[in-house]
C-alpha positions as CSV (number, residue, x, y, z in Angstrom):
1,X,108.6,132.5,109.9
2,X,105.7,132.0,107.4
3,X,102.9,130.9,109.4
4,X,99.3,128.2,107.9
5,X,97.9,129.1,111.0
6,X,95.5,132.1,109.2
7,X,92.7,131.4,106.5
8,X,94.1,129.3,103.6
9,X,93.4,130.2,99.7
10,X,93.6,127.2,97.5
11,X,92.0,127.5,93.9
12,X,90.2,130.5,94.8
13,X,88.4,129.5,97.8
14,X,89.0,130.1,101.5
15,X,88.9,127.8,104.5
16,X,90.0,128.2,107.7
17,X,93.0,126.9,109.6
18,X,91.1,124.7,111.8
19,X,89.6,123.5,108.4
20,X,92.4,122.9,105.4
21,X,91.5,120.7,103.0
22,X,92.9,122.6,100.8
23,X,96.1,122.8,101.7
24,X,95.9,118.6,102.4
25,X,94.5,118.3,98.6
26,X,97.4,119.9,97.2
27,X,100.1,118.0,99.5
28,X,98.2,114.8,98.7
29,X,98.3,115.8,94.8
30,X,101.7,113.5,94.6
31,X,102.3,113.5,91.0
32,X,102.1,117.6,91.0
33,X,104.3,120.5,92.5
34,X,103.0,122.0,95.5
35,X,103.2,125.8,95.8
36,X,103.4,127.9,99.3
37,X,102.6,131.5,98.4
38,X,101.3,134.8,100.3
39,X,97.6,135.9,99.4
40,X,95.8,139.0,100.4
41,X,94.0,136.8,102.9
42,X,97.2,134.9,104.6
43,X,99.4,131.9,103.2
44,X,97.5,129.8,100.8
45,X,98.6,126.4,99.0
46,X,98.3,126.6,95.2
47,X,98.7,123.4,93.1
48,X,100.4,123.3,89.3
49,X,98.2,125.5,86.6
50,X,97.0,127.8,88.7
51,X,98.0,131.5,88.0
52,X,100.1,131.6,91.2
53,X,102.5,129.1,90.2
54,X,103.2,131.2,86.6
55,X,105.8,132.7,88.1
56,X,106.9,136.9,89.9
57,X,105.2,138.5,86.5
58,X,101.3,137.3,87.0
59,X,101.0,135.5,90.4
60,X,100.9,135.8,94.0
61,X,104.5,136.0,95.9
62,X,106.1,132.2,96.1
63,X,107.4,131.3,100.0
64,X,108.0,127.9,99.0
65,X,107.1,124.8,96.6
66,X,107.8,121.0,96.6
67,X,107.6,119.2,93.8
68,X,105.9,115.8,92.8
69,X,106.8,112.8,94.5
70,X,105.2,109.8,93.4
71,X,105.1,106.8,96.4
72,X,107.8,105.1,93.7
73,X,110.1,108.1,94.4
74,X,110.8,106.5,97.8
75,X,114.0,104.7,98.6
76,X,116.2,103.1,96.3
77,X,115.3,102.6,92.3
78,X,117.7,99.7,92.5
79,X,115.6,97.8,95.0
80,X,112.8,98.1,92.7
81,X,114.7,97.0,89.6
82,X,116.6,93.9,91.0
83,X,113.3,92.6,92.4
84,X,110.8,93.8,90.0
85,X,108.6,95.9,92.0
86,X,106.6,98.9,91.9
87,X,107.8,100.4,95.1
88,X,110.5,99.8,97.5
89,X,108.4,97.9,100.0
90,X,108.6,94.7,101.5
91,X,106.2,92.8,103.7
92,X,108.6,90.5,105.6
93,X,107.7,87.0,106.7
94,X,106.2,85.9,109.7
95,X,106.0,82.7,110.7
96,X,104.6,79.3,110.6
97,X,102.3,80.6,107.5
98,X,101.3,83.9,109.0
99,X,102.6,85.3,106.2
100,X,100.6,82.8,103.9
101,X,100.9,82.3,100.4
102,X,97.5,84.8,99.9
103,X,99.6,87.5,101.3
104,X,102.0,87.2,99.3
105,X,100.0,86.1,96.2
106,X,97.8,89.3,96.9
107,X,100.7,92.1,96.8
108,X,102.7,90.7,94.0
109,X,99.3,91.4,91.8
110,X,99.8,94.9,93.1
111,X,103.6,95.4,92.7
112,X,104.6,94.8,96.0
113,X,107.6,92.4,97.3
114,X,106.3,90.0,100.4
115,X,108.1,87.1,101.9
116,X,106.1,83.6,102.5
117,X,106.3,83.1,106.3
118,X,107.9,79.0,105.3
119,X,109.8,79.3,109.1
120,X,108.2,76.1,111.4
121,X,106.3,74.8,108.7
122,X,106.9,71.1,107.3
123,X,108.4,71.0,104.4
124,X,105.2,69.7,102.1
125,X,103.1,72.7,103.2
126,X,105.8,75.1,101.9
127,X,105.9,72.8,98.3
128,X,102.0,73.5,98.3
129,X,102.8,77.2,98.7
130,X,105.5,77.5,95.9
131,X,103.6,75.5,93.9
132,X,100.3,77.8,94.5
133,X,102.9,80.8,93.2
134,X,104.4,79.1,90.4
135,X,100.6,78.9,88.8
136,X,98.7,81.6,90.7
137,X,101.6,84.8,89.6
138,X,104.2,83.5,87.1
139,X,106.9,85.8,86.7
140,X,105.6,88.2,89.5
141,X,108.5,88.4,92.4
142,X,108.3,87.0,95.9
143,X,110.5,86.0,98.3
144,X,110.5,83.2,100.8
145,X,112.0,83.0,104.2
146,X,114.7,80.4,105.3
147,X,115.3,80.9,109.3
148,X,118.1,79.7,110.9
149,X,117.3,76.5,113.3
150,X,120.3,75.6,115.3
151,X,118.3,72.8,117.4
152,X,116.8,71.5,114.2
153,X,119.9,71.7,111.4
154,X,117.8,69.3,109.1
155,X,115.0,71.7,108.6
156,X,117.3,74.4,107.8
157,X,119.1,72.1,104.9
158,X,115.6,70.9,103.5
159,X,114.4,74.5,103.2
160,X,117.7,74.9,100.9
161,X,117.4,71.8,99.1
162,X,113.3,72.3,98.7
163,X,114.1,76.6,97.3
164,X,116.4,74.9,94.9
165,X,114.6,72.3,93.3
166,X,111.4,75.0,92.5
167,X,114.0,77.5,91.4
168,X,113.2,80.1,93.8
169,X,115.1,82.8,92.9
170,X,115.0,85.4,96.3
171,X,115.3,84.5,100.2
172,X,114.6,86.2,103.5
173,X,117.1,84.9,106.0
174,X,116.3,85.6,109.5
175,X,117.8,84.9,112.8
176,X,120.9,83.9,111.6
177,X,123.8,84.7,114.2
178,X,126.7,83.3,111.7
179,X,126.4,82.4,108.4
180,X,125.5,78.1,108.0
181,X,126.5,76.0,104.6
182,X,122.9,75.7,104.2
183,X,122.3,79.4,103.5
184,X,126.5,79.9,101.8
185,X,124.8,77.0,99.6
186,X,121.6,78.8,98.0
187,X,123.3,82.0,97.7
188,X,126.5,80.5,95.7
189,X,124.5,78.1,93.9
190,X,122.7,80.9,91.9
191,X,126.2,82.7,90.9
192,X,127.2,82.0,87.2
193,X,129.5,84.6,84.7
194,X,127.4,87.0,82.3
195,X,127.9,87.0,78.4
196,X,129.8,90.1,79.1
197,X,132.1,88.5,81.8
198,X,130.6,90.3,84.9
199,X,129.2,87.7,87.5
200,X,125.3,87.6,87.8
201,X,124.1,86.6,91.0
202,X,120.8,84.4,90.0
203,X,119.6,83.8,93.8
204,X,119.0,87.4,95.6
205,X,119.3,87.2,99.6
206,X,117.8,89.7,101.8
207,X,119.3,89.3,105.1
208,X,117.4,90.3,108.2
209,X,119.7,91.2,111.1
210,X,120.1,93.5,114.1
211,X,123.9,93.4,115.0
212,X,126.7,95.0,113.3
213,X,128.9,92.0,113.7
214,X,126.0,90.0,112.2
215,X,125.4,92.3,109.3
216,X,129.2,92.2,108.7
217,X,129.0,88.4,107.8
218,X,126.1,89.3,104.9
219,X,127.8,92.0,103.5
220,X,131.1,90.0,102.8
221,X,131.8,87.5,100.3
222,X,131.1,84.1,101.7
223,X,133.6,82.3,103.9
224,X,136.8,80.5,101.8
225,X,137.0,77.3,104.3
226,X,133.2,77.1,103.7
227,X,133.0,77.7,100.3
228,X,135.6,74.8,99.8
229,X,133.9,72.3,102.0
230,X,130.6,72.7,99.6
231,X,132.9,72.4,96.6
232,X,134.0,69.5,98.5
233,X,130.5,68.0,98.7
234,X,130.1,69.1,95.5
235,X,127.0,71.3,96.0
236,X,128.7,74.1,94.4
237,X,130.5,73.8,91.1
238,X,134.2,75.3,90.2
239,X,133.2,78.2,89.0
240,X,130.6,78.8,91.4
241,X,133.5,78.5,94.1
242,X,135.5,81.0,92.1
243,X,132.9,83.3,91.6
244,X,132.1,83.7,95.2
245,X,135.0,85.9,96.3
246,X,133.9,88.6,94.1
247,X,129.9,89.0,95.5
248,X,128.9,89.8,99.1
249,X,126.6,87.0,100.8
250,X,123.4,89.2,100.6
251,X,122.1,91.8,98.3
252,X,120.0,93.7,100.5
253,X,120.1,94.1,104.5
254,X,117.5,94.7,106.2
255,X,118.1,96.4,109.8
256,X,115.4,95.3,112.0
257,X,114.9,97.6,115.1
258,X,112.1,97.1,117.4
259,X,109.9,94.4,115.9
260,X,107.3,91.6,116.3
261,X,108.8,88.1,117.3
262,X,112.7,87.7,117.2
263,X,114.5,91.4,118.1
264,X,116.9,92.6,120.0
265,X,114.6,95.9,120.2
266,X,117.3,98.2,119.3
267,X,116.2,101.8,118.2
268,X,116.2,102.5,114.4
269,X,117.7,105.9,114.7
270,X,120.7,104.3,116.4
271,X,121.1,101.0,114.7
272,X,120.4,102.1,111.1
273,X,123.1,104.9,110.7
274,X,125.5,102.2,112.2
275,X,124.8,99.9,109.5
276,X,124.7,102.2,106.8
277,X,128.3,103.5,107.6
278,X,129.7,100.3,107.7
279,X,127.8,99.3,104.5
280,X,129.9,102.0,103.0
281,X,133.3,100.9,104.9
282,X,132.7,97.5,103.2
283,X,131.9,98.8,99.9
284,X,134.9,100.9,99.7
285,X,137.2,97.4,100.6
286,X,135.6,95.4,97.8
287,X,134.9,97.5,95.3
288,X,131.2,95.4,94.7
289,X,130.0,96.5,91.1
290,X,126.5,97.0,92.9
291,X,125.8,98.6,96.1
292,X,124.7,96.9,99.0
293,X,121.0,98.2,100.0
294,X,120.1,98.5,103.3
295,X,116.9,98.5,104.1
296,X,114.2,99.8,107.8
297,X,112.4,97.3,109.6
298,X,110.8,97.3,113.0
299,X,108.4,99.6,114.6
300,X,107.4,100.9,110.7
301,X,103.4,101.4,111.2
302,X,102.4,104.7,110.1
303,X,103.5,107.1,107.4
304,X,104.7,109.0,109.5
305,X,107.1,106.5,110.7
306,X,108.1,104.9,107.2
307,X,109.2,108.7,106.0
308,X,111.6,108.7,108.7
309,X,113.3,105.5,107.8
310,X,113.7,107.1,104.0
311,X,114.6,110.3,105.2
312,X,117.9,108.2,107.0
313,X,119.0,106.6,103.9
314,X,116.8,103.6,103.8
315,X,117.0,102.0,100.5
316,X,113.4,100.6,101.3
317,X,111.3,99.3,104.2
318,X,110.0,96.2,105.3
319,X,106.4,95.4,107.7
320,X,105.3,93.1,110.0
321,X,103.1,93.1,112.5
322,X,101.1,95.3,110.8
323,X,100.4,92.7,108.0
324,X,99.2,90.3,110.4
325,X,96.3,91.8,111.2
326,X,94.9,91.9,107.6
327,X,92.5,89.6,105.7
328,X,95.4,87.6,104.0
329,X,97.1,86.6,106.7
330,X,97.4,83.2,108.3
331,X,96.3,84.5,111.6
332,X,92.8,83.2,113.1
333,X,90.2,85.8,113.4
334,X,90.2,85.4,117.0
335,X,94.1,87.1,116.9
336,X,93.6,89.5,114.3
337,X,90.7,90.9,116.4
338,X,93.2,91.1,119.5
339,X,96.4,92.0,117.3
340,X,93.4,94.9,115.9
341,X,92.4,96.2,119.9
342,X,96.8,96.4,120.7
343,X,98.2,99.2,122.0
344,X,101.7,100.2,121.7
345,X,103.2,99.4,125.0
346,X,101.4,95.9,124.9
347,X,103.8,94.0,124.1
348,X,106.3,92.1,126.2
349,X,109.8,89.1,125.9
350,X,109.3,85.6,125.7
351,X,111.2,83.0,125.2
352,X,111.5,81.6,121.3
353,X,110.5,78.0,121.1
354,X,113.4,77.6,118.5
355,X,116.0,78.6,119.9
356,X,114.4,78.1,124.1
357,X,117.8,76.5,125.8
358,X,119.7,79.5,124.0
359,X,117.7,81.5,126.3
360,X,116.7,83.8,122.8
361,X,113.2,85.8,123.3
362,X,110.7,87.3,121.0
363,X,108.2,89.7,121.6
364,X,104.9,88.8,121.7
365,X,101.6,90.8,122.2
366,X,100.5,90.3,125.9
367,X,97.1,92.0,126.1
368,X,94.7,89.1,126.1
369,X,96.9,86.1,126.9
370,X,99.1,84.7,129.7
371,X,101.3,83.1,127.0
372,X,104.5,85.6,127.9
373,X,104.5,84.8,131.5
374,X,103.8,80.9,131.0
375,X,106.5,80.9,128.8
376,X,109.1,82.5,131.0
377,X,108.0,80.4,133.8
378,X,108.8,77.8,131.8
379,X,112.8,79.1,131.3
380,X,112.8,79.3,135.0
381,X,112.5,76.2,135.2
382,X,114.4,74.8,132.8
383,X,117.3,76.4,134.5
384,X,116.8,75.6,138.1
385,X,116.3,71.7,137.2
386,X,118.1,69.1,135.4
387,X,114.9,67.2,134.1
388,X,111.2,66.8,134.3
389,X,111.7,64.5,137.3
390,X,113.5,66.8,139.5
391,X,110.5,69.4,139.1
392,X,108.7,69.6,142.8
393,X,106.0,68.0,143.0
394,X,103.7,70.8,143.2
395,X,105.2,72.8,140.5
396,X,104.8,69.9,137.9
397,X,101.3,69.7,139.3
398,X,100.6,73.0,138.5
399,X,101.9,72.3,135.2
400,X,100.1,69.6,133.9
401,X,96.4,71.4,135.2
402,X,97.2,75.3,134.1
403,X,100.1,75.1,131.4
404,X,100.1,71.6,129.9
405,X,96.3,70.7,130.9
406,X,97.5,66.8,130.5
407,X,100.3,65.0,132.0
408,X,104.2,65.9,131.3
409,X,104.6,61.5,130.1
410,X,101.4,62.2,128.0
411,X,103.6,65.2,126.5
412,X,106.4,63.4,125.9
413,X,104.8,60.6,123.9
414,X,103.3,63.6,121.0
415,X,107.1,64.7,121.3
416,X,108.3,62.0,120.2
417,X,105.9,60.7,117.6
418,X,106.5,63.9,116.0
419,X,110.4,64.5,116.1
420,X,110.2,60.7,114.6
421,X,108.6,62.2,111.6
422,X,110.2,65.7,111.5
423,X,113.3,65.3,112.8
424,X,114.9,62.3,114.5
425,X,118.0,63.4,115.5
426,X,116.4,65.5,118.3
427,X,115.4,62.5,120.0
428,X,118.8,60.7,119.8
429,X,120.2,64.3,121.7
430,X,117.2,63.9,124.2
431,X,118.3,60.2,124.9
432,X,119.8,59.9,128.1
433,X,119.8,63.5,128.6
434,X,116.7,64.5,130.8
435,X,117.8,68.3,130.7
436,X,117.2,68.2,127.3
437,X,113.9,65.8,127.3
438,X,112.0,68.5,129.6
439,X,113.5,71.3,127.0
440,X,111.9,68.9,124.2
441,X,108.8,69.1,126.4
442,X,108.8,72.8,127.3
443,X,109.1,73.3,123.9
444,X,105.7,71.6,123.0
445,X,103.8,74.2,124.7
446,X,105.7,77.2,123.3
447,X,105.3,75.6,119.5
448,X,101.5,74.7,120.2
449,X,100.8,78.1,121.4
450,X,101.6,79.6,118.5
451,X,99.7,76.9,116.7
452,X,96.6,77.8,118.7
453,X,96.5,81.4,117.6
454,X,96.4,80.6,114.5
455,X,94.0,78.1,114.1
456,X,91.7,80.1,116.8
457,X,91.1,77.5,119.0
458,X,88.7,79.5,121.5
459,X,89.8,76.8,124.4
460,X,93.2,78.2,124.4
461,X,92.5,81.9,123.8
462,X,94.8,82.7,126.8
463,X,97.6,80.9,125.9
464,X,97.9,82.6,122.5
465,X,101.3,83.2,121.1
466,X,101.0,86.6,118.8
467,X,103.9,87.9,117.7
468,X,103.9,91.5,117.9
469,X,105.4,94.6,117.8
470,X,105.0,98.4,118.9
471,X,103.7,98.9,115.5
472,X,100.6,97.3,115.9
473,X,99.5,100.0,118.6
474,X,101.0,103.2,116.0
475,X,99.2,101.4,113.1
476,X,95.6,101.3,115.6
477,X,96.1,104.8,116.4
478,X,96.5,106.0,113.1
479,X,93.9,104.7,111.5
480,X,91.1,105.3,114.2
481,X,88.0,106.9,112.7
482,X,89.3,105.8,109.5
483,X,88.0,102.6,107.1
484,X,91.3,100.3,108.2
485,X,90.1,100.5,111.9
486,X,87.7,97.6,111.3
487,X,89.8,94.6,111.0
488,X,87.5,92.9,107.9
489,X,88.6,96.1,105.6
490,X,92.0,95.4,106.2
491,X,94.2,94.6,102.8
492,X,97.6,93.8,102.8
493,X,97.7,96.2,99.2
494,X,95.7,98.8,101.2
495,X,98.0,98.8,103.5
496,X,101.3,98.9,101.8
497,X,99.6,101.8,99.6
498,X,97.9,104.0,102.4
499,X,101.8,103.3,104.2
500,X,104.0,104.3,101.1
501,X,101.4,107.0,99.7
502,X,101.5,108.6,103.3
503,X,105.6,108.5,103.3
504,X,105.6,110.4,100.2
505,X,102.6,113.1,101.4
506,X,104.7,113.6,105.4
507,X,107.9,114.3,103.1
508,X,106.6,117.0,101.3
509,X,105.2,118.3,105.0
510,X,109.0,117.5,105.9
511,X,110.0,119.5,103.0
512,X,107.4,122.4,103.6
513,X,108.9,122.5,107.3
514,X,112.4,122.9,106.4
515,X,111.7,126.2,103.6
516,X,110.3,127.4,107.1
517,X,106.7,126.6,106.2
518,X,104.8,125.8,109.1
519,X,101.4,123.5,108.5
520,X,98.4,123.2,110.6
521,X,97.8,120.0,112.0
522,X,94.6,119.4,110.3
523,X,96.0,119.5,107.0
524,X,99.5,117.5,107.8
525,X,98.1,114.1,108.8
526,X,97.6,112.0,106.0
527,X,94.5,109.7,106.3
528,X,93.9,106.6,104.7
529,X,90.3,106.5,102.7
530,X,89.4,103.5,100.4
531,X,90.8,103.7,96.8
């Protein structure tokens, strides 16, 4: 086997192995052919116009070459075209305004695809943020993300109603167990016939899932008895109805493995190829004029990392956590610095605040804060009693002066002054029902904790709610000793380029690898320097 570790030759000059920018300049040369060849010194790397690459009759012995690949390469051409992007990226949504309108404002100047974070947020604040998008990048795409709320069914129908009246035109579902009118709705209200007679889908839905049986539901046309009840209620027209058998519920599906906030934490090697293969069964059974995409999410931090969800058959990838920490983001300063110091096993299961009496969990970064272990405290409790009045004394004690730091009745009264504005029909479920009064109240602190981090209030530092993934810590890693380590040089655009430039340069190292080519390590890690 052809060896890099002996002196390198690239445009003339020598380096050695320990050394090789060389050999990293012409890997990192995208848009031209890398060449592999044997020089009277050892293997050298030779980029396109110099005599080596001229072919047997005037240059040095070719061991292997790679050719360009562009970042835009990547993935799935499709992906790009449906949504009008540069590259087949997307920076998912994160909750409660994490991923702000800035964000998202800030990659679709650069050709990127970003979901606004509209999950937990009152309906007026996400108006403000569509508005913003209407005026600040007319015409560029975005997405927005509808999240299914089985305790609070009203928010989930005024998300519709509110992406309907502003026209948007593409959706992030997320934590959607079974498909809900509400999100059957948006997707068939967007479906009209073509000029040509070929039905055009107006309203594209990504859905975010991490269960076969789940994905299943997205990838099939949208239920018949449901369909007809919205007919019913007239939210969908005739031909709408009609037209629905013939499109699958969701364009793109996007398999989220080990991620920040709501995950089952299933392994992307294992859970993609599932998904993909029964993409394919489902595609062959309806005969869709357009491929399903499936897209990578979860645990996608470093180059290194995206590459591998390409090389599986990812039509395109989707980040997180990793957006978070960045300038745009909704997050205080005080959690971006401790989202900036994670490391990759610190993160650990909570329980949601949306979905708390399900007993569903998130992960949560819990390096800094006692928020994961106050939270599952409170799910003990929750289980063991049948309302705030059964607590022992001395545990609700211990509530209202660590956890709550005010009484439980004081609690209650913020409860329900704001389900009265947000949603009312909590309260009459709550009525005459303690069990679910104290979930009402437990509730408060998971919601507010969140809140805290991201407003930075320094008096409730430790009980921080960051959601976080493993990604975080790979992302730190990576770029220690680089520019990105500092959290105030941290772009959203700088990092979806540094992340999609570095997939393209650790495929052509990928490449190299397989012709048998063996490169030295100091010339095989990309590294992110200011453009």
């Amino acid at each position: 086997m052809d060896t890099l570790e002996t002196p390198l030759r690239w445009y003339g000059e020598s380096y050695p192995a320990t050394d090789s920018p060389g050999i990293y300049q012409a890997l990192a040369a995208l848009d031209r052919p890398c060449f592999i060849v044997r020089t009277p010194d050892g293997i050298g790397a030779v980029a396109e116009g110099h005599p080596a690459a001229r072919g047997a009759g005037g240059g040095l012995p070719l061991l292997a070459a790679v050719p360009p690949l562009p970042a835009d390469r990547l993935g799935s051409p499709e992906f790009r075209a449906a949504h009008g992007v540069r590259q087949p990226y997307l920076a998912g949504a994160m909750a409660g305004g994490i991923a702000s309108a800035d964000l998202v404002i800030a990659l679709a100047k650069e050709g990127y695809l970003a979901s606004f974070g509209a999950a937990g947020l009152l309906p007026e604040t996400i108006e403000q943020a569509l508005t913003r998008f209407a005026t600040e990048i007319p015409g560029l795409p975005f997405a927005v993300n509808l999240i299914h709320s089985p305790s609070e069914e009203r928010l989930e129908r005024e998300a519709v109603e509110l992406f309907l009246r502003h026209g948007v035109r593409c959706v992030e579902a997320s934590a959607f167990m079974a498909l809900t009118p509400h999100v059957v709705r948006w997707r068939l209200a967007g479906l009209r016939r073509g000029p040509d007679g070929r039905v055009v889908a107006e309203h594209r839905l990504i859905a975010k899932i991490s269960r076969t049986e789940t994905a299943e539901r997205f990838m099939r046309p949208a239920p018949a008895a449901m369909v007809g009840t919205l007919l019913t209620q007239r939210l969908i027209t005739p031909e709408q109805a009609e037209l629905a058998r013939h499109v699958p519920m969701a364009d793109d599906i996007t398999v989220e493995a080990d991620s920040g906030g709501h995950t089952d934490r299933r392994p992307l090697p294992a859970l993609l190829p599932s998904i993909l293969r029964l993409r394919d069964t489902v595609q062959r059974e309806h005969r869709y004029p357009a491929q399903i995409r499936v897209g990578a999410a979860g645990g996608l931090g470093t180059p290194t990392a995206v590459a591998a969800a390409f090389a599986m058959g990812a039509a395109y990838v989707v980040t997180g956590s990793v957006n978070q920490s960045c300038l745009e983001s909704g997050a205080s300063k005080a959690a971006k610095a401790m989202l900036a110091e994670a490391g990759i096993a610190d993160c650990e299961m909570a329980p949601a605040a949306d979905m708390f009496e399900l007993g569903v969990e998130l992960q949560v970064l819990k390096k800094g804060t006692l928020f994961p272990m106050r939270a599952k405290r409170l799910y003990e409790l929750y289980q063991a009693y049948d309302g705030l009045e059964a607590l022992p004394a001395e545990e609700r004690a211990r509530l209202e002066t660590q956890v709550f730091r005010r009484p439980l009745a004081d609690v209650w009264e913020e409860c329900v002054g704001y389900f009265r504005r947000r949603d009312p029909e909590q309260l009459a479920r709550a009525e005459g029902n303690p069990k679910r009064k104290m979930a009402l109240v437990f509730r408060w602190y998971l919601g507010m904790s969140s809140r805290w981090s991201v407003v930075g209030d320094p008096d409730r530092t430790l009980d921080y709610q960051v959601w976080c993934g493993p990604a975080m810590g790979s992302f730190n890693d990576w770029v220690t000793g680089s520019y990105l380590k500092t959290p105030g040089n941290r772009r959203v655009a700088d990092v979806a380029h540094h992340l999609m430039h570095g997939a393209a340069f650790h495929t052509r190292v990928a490449q190299l690898r397989t012709a048998g080519v063996r490169i030295p390590a100091t010339a095989g890690d990309y590294r992110p320097v200011p453009r």
